[in-house]
N, C-alpha and C positions, 0 to 999 in steps of 0.2 A: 776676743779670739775664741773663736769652734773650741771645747774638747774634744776630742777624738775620741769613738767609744771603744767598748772594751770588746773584742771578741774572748770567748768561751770554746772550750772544750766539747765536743759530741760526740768523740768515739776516740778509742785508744786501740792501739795494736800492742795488746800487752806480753807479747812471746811467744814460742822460746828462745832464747839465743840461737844464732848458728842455724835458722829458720828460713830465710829469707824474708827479716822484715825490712831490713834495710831496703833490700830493693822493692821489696811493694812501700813502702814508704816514698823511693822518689819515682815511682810510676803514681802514686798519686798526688804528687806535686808537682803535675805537669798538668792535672786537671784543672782548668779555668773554679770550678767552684768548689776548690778543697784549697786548705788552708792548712798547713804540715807547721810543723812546731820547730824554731831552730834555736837550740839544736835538736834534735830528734828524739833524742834519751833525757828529756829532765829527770829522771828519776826521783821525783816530788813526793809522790802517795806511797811510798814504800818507808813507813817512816818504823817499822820493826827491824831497819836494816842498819849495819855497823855503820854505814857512811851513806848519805844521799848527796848526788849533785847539788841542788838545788832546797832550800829550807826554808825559803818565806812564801807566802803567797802572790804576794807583788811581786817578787823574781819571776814566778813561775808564769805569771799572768803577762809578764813582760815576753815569753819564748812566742806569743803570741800577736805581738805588734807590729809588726811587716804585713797584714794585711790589711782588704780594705773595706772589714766589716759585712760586706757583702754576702762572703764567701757561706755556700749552705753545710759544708761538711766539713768543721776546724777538729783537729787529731794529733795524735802525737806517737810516739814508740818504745815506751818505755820495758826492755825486755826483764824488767828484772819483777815485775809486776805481780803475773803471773804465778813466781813463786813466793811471793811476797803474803805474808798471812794479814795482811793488813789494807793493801794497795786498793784491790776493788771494792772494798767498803767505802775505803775512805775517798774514792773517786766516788761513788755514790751518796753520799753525804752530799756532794757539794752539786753532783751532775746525774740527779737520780732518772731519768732518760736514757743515760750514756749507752753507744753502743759500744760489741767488745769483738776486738778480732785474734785467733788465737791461731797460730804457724807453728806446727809441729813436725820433727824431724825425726827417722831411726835414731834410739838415743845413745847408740854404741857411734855411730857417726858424728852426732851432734857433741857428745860429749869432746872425743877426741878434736874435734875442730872448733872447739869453746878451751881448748887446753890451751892450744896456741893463740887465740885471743886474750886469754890471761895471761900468758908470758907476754904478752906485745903490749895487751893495754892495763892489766891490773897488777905487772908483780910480780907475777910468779916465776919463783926464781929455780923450781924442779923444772928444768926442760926435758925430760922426758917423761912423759907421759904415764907409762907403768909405775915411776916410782911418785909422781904426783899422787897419782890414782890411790898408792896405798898410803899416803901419807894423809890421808882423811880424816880418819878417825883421831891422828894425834893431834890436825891442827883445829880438831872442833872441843880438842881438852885445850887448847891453847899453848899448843907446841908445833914449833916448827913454821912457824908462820912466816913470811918474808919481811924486809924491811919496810920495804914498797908498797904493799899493799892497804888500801883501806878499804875496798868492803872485801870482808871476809867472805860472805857468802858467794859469793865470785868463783872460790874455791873449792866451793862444797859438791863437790863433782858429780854424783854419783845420785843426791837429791834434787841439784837443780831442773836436771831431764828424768825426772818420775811423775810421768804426766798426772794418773788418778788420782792422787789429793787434791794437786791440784784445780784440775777440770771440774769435780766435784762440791769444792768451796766456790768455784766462780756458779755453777749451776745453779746452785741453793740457794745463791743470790740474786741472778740475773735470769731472763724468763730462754729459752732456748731460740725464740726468735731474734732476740738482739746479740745474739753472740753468734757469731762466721768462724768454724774452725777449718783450718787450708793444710793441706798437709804438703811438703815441702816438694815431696815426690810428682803431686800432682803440679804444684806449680812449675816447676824444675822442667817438667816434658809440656807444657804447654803455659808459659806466663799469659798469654793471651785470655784467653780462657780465664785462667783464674782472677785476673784484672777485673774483665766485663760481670763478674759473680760480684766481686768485691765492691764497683759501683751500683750493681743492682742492691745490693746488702744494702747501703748509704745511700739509698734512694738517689742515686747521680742519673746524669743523661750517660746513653754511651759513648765512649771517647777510644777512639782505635791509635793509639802509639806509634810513630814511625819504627821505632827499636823498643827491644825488650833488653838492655845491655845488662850483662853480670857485673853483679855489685858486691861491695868487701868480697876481694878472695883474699886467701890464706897469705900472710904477711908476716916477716922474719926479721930480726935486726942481722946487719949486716955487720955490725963493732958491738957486743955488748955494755965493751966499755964509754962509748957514747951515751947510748940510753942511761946509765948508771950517773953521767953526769946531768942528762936532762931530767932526773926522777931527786934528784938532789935538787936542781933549780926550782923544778916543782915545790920540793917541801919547802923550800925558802921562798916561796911565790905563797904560801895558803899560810907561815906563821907570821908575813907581813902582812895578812887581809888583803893581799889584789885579787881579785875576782877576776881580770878583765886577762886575755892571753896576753902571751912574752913571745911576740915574735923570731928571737933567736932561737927560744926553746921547740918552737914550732918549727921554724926550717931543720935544725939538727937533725931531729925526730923525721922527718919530711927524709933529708938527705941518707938515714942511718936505716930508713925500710926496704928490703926486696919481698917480690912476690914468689912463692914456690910451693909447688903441689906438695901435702903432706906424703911423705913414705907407708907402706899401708902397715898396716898392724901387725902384731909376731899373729901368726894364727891360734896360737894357745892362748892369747891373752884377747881375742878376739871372742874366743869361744867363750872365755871366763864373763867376759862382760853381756852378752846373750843369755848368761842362765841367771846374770845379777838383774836385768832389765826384764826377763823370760814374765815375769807373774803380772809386773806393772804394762805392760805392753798387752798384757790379754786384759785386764780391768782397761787400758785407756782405750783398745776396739771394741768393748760393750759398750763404753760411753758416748763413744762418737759413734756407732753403726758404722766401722769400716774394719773390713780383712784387713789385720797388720801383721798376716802372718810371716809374710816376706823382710820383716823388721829384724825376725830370728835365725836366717840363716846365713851360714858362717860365708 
């Protein structure tokens, strides 16, 4: 009997959260010669991080076997990558080619809609936001942490969307033509557009999409105390070693989510976070050659 070969990795969409990679991700899984990684987020090459999805190589190389070898442009979307001080080294170790695409967001926006992702998907058990915000610094002394959570850095609010280090470490390593940086703004008033860019990036044919449909919106638990019981199944699901999901805990989760616009921000604490992002926001528009002036006002 055939072995079946192995497809590889040749570009990653390494961040930032609350980006828009999700949705450029299944806009290009709908391309006949791209080969999307499922699940989308191994979070594999982040191995300076408190918790990875994924930890073997074989795991990782298996998010890759649904296709059918053919495919010219195989990828994945690991958003935690990017801040990861280790992730694109270590994907160049193995994919020293690789191309890199990087989805940047205003990060007084980004942050706050990465706060509610960590309440829904990591843990976090501060629902509002102001008092997450200043509970930073104790829970990188290691106070205050939630029960639930396992990657801390999840949490780290305030460093996750501080693009110039960032951008900076991935430069120094990778050449300026194989890295695509999107900025969220532009995709957001025209996906089209920034789609047909992002296959020219991957050497793709062009491919015109019937819809450009909005992808992860903002998402609530409707019973906390539900959740609370599927984040307990969980941890009794990873100290038995199943890897593989628990359908129950899946529908619960499924059943216990509503979708709902975030409330906007107190405006003081709007402005607070504009003079904390103010310095990093002019270093990441030197880097990228783009006006972010409009990222600063309240």
């Amino acid at each position: 009997m055939a072995v079946k070969k192995q497809a590889y990795p040749n570009f990653f969409i390494i961040g930032a959260p609350k980006s828009g990679t999700t949705a450029l991700s299944e806009y290009l899984r709908q391309h006949p010669e791209v080969l999307f990684s499922q699940p989308k987020e191994p979070h594999f090459f982040n191995d300076d991080f408190s918790h990875r999805h994924i930890e073997s190589m074989d795991t990782y190389l298996e998010c890759f076997s649904h296709g059918t070898v053919q495919e010219q442009a195989v990828g994945e979307g690991s958003v935690f990558y990017l801040y990861s001080k280790t992730a694109v080294s270590n994907i160049l170790r193995h994919y020293s080619n690789a191309h890199f695409i990087v989805m940047l967001r205003n990060p007084v926006e980004a942050t706050y809609s990465w706060h509610w992702q960590a309440v829904y998907s990591h843990g976090e058990d501060l629902e509002d936001f102001e008092a997450a915000w200043r509970a930073q610094e104790k829970r990188q002394q290691g106070e205050m942490l939630p029960p639930y959570n396992l990657v801390r850095e999840a949490l780290h609010y305030g460093a996750l969307f501080s693009y110039a280090d960032q951008l900076e470490r991935l430069f120094d390593q990778v050449p300026r033509e194989r890295v695509q940086v999107i900025l969220y703004d532009d995709f957001s008033k025209d996906p089209e557009v920034v789609y047909q860019q992002t296959l020219q990036f991957l050497s793709l044919a062009p491919l015109q999409l019937e819809q450009y449909a909005r992808i992860n919106p903002s998402k609530r638990f409707r019973w906390p105390w539900m959740e609370r019981i599927v984040r307990v199944g969980g941890g009794v699901k990873r100290a038995m070693g199943i890897s593989r999901g628990m359908g129950l805990l899946t529908r619960l989760q499924r059943l216990n989510t509503t979708y709902q616009e975030r409330p906007p921000l107190r405006p003081e604490f709007r402005s607070e976070l504009n003079e904390c992002f103010r310095d990093d926001v002019c270093r990441t528009a030197e880097l990228i050659d783009r006006d972010l002036s409009w990222w600063l006002h309240d």
